[in-house]
C-alpha positions as CSV (number, residue, x, y, z in Angstrom):
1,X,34.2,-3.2,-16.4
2,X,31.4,-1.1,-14.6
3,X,28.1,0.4,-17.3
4,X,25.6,2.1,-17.1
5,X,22.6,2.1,-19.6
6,X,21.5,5.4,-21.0
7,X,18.9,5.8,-23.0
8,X,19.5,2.5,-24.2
9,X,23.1,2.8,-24.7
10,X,25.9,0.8,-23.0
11,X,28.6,3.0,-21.6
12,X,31.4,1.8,-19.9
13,X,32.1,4.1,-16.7
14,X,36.2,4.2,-16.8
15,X,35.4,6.4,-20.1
16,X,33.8,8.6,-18.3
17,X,35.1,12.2,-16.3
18,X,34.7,12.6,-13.2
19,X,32.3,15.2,-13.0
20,X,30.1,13.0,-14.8
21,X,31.0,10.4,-12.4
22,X,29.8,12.3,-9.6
23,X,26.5,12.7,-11.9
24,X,25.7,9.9,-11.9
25,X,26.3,9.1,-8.0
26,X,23.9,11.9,-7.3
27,X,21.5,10.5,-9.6
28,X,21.6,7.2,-7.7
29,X,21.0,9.0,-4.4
30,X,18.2,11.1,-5.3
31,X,16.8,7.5,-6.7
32,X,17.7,6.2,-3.2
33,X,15.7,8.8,-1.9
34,X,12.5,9.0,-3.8
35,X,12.3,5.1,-3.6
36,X,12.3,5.7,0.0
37,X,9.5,8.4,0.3
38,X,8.1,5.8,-1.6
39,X,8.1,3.7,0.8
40,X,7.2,5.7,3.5
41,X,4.2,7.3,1.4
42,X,2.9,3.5,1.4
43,X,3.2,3.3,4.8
44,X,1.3,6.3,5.7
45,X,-1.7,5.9,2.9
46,X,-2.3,2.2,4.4
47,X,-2.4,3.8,7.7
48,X,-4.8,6.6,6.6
49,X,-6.9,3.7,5.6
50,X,-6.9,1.7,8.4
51,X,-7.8,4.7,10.8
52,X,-10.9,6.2,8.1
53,X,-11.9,1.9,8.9
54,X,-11.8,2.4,12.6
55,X,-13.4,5.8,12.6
56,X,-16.2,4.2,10.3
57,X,-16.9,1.4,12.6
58,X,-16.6,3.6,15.9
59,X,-18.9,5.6,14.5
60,X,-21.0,3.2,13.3
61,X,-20.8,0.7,17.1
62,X,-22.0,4.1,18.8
63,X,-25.1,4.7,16.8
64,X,-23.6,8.5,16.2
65,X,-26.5,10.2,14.7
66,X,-25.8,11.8,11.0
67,X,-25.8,15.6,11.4
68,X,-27.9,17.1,8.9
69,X,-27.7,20.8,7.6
């Protein structure tokens, strides 16, 4: 028997119509999905963060003179 958890309740899924049954698989997609931006989001902050690094150091190696106002 297939359950899901709901708020802390067991239900078991064969009691279940199939409207809500198709609830529920579009809740696991859009879970899917945002776990994957996720992902991705991780990936592109630890980029952003390696390239303000390399920036900081090229600037740095080249003695680039601080512009002032």
């Amino acid at each position: 028997m297939a359950k899901i958890t709901l708020d802390g309740i067991d239900i078991h899924t064969e009691d279940l119509n199939e409207e809500t049954l198709a609830e529920i698989e579009s809740l696991k997609f859009v879970e899917k999905q945002i776990e994957k931006m996720n992902r991705e989001i991780n990936i592109y902050a630890a980029a952003l963060e390696f390239y303000i690094v390399a920036l900081e150091e090229n600037i740095k190696s080249n003695n680039t003179k601080e512009l002032r106002d």
